[in-house]
N, C-alpha and C positions, 0 to 999 in steps of 0.2 A: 504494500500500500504506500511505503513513502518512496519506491521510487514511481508509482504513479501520479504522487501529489508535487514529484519535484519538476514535473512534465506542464507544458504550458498547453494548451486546447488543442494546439493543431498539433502536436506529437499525440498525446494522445490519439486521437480521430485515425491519424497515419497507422498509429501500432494496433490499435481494433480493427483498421480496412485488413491490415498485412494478414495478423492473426485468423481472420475469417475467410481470407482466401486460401491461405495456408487449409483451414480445414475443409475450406471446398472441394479443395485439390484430394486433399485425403481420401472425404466420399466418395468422389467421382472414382478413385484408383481401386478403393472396395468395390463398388461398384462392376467395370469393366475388368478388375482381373477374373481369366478364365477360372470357372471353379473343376477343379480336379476332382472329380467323383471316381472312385475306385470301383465304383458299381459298375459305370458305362464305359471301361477303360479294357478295351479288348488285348491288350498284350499284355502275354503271360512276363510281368518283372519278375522278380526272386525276391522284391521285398513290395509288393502288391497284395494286399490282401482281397481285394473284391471276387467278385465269380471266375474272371477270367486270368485273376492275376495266378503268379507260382511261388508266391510264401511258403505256402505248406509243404510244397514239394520240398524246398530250400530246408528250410527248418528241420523238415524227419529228415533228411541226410544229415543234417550236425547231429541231430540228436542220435542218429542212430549207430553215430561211432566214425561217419568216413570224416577226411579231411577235407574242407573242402570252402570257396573263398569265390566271393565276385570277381568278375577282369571285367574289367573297363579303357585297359588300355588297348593300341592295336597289338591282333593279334601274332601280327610279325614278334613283338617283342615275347609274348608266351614260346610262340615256336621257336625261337633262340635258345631257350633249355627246358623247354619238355624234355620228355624220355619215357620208356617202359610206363611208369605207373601216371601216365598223366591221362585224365579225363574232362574233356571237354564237352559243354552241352552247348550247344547254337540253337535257343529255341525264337522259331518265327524270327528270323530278322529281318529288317527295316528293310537294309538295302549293305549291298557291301562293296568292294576295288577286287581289283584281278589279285593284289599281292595278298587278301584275305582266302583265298581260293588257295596259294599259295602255300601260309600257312596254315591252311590245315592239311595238305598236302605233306607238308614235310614233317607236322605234328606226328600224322600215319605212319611215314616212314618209319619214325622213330619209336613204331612201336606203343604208340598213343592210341586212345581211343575214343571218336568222336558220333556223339549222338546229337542228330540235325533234325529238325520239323519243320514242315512245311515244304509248300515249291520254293520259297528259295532259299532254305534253307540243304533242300535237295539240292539246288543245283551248286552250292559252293563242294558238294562231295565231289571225288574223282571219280571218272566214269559213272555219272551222272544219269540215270534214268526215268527223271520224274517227267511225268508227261498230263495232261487232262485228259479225262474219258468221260462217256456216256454213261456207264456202268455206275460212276459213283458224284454223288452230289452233297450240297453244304447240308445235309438231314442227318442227324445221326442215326446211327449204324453200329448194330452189336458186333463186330469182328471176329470169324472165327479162327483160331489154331489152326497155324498146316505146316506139319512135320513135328518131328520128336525133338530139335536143338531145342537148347537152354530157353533161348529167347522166348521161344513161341509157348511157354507157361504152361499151368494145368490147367486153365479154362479162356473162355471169350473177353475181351476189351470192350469197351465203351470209346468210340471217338468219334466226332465229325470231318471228316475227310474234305478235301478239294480236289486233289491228286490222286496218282495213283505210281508206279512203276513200271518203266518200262519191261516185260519177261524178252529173255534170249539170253542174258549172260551167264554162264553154268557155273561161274564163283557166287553169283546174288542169290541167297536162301532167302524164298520167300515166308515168313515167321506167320502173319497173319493176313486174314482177305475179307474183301465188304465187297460185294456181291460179283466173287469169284474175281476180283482184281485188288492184286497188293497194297497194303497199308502200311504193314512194318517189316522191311528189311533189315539182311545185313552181309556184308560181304567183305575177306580181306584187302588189305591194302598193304602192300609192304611187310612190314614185323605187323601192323596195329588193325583195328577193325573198325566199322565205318557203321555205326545205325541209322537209321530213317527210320523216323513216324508221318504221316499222312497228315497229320496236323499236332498242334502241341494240345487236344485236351487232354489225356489219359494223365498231365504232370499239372492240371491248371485248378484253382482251389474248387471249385463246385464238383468236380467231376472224378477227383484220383479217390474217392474211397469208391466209387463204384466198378461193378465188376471182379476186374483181375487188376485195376490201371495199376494200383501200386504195386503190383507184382513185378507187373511190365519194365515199371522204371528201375528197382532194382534191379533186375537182371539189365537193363542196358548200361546200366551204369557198371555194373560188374560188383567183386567186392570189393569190402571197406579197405582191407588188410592189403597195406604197399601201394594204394592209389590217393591221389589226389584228384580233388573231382574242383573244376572251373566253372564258375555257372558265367558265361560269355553276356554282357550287358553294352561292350561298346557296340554294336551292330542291333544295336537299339536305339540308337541317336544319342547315346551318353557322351556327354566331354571328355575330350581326351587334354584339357587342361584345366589350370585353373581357372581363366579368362571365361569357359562358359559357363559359369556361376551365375555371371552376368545375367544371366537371361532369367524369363520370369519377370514376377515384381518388383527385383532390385531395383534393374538399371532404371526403370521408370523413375521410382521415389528418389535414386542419387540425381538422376537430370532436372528432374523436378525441383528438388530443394535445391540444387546447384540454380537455376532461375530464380528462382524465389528468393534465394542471398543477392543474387547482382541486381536485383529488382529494387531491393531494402535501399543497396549500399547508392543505388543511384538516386531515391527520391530522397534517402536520406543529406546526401551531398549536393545534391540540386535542388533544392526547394528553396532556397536562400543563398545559393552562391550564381554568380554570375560568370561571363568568362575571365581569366585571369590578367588577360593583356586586351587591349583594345585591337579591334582587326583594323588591315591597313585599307585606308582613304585610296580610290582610285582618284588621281586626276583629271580634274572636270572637262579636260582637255582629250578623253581618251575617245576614240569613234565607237568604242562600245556602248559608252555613257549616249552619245549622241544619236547611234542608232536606237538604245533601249528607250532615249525620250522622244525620239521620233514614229518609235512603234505607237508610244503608247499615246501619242496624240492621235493618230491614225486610228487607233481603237478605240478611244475615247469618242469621236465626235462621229462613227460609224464612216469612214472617206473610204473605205476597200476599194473603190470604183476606181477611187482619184488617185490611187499610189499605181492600180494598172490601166490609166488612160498616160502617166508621165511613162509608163515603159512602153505600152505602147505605139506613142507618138516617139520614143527614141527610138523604137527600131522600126518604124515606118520614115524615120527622117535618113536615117541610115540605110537602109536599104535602097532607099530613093537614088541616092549615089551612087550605089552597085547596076543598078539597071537603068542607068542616063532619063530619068524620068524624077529630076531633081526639082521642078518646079510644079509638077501634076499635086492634085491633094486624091490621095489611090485609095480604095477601099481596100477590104482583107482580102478577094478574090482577083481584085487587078494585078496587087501587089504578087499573090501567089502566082499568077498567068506572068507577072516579069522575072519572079527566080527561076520558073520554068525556061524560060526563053533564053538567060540567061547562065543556069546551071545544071539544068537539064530535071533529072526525077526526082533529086533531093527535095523539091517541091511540093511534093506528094503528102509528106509526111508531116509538112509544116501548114497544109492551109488549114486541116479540121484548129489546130491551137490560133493559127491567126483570125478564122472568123469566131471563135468563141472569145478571144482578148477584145476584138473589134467591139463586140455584143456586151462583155464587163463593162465596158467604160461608162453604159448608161444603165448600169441595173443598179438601184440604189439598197438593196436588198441582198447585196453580193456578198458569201460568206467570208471571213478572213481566210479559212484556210483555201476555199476554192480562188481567193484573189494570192496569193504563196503560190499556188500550183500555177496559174497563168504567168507571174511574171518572170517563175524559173523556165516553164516551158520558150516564155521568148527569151529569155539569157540566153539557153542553150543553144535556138535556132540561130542567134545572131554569132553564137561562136563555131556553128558548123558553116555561116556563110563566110566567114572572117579566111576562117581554114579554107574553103572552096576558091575565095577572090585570091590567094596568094600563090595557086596551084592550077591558073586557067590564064598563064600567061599568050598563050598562045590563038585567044580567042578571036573572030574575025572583028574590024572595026565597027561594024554594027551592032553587035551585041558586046562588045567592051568599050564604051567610049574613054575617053579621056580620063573623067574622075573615076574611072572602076578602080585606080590605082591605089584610093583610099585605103585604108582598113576601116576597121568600124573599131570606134573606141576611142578615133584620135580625135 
């Protein structure tokens, strides 16, 4: 309170506007930030709780004894020392680069072992077979067992598929099928072994206590004992630095209140200062000054007409010289009919601007900028005649008299 009472009326008033803009600002940002509902968030995270998310998956593998840790960086840098016990999961990602193809390539080699979902997550495997069919669609589908391996469990899956697998290659063991076409393979690669699922439900929270799914994921993940299990999150649009923090509601509220400081610092500093030096005095003597008071008589008293009847009649006094018809008083089409005679087409071009300057000179109603456009149009015309009279030396004396010699301007 005493420093509001040490504040005179108009700081006050100033510190209540700021403060309420400040919390405009605030609602407006509650407002439009997107609200993240884990309900309606279809990718399986590892730290997602809603229907689709894969907490739980995540969770009962700590809990159940394996080791095992988010990446979020690129995978190149996993594939630099994996080995034997390393386990990677790729569920549904985003989008990925050719060198993420790569490593998990060389992940295999080494003996690794990677379990992928989805079409594109099929397609970052080697020797790649995920294909679409008719046979299977986004409805789920109980899945059943085909063959005696590990993988293919002791009873049916629950999953909603998109994909399926391409059959023909005699290393892919087909594990399980929705309506007689593939859903979870696996086939080796190098030392290491390659899974697909048809989609990531059998690991997503609504769906892994049904059926066999949790069966399912333990066996692709293998066992606990000497493995390291990666739940893969950068091909999920995660940051691979610190800088994307940034994103979200941060950056807003720092750009925000970053304005709202310069905003202060200015009405604060200008409200009662003025500038420090006085600006410099042009000399009354400058053609700036004398054109900008000459404009503004001209616009003052409405003359548009009268600044292009004095250009007109220059380049009607002037041209008069160029075509030996120095004493005629020549309308805009006479004049035009002597540059013809005398410069031949260049003519053409110039009579629509000279009967329309002709026609300015008496409309009292003529706008400023349509009278600007008439007198630059005859500037122009008079400096493409200027050009013309100095490069038609050789013209017969009938059509070059004596004064054609002039230029225009002197």
């Amino acid at each position: 309170m005493k420093v509001l009472s040490s504040l005179d009326a108009k700081d006050r008033r100033m510190m209540f506007i700021v403060l309420g803009l400040v919390g405009l600002i605030l609602v407006v940002i509650a407002l439009l930030t997107p609200n993240q509902d884990a309900a309606k968030n279809t990718t399986p995270y590892s730290y997602l709780a809603g229907q689709h998310g894969a907490k739980a998956a995540y969770t009962l593998l700590a809990q159940s004894g394996y080791s095992i840790e988010r990446w979020d960086q690129p995978l190149s840098e996993l594939a630099s020392h994996a080995g034997p016990g390393t386990v990677l999961i790729v569920a549904e990602p985003f989008g990925y680069e050719n060198e993420d193809g790569g490593a998990i390539r060389s992940i295999l080699s080494k003996g690794g072992r990677v379990l992928a979902t989805g079409f594109r997550g099929g397609l970052l495997l080697p020797r790649s077979g995920v294909k679409f069919s008719k046979q299977v669609s986004f409805a789920a589908c109980e899945a059943q067992p085909d063959g005696l391996q590990t993988l293919a469990g002791t009873g049916p899956i629950w999953i909603v598929p998109s994909v399926t697998w391409a059959e023909g290659d005699s290393q892919v063991r087909t594990d399980f099928t929705c309506a007689g076409q593939p859903v979870v393979v696996d086939y080796p690669v190098g030392q290491g072994t390659a899974v697909w699922w048809a989609s990531s439900t059998p690991l997503e929270n609504g769906s892994i206590t049904r059926s066999h799914n949790l069966e399912l994921l333990l066996n692709s993940v293998g066992p606990a004992e000497g493995h390291h299990v990666y739940w893969d999150e950068s091909l999920h649009g995660q940051g691979h630095s610190q800088w994307d923090y940034t994103s979200g509601p941060v950056w807003p509220l720092l750009s925000l209140g970053a304005l709202a400081f310069a905003l202060i610092l200015v009405f604060s500093f200008s409200r009662r200062s003025g500038p420090v030096r006085d600006l410099p005095q042009a000399p009354r003597t400058t053609p700036i000054e004398f054109l900008d008071a000459l404009g503004s008589l001209y616009r003052s008293t409405g003359a548009a007409a009268t600044a292009v009847q004095i250009a007109w009649e220059r380049f009607r006094s002037q041209t008069a010289l160029l075509t030996g018809q120095r004493n005629a008083q020549l309308d805009a089409r006479q004049i035009a009919e002597g540059i013809e005679r005398r410069f031949g087409a260049v003519a053409k071009e110039m009579e629509p601007d000279l009967i329309a300057a002709e026609a300015a000179c008496w409309d009292e109603s003529l706008k400023p900028n349509r009278a600007l456009t008439l007198i630059q149009a005859l500037r122009r015309h008079e400096e493409t005649l200027r050009t013309a009279s100095t490069r038609a030396p050789g013209k017969s004396p009938q059509h070059a008299p004596a004064s054609a010699g002039v230029t225009l301007g002197s």
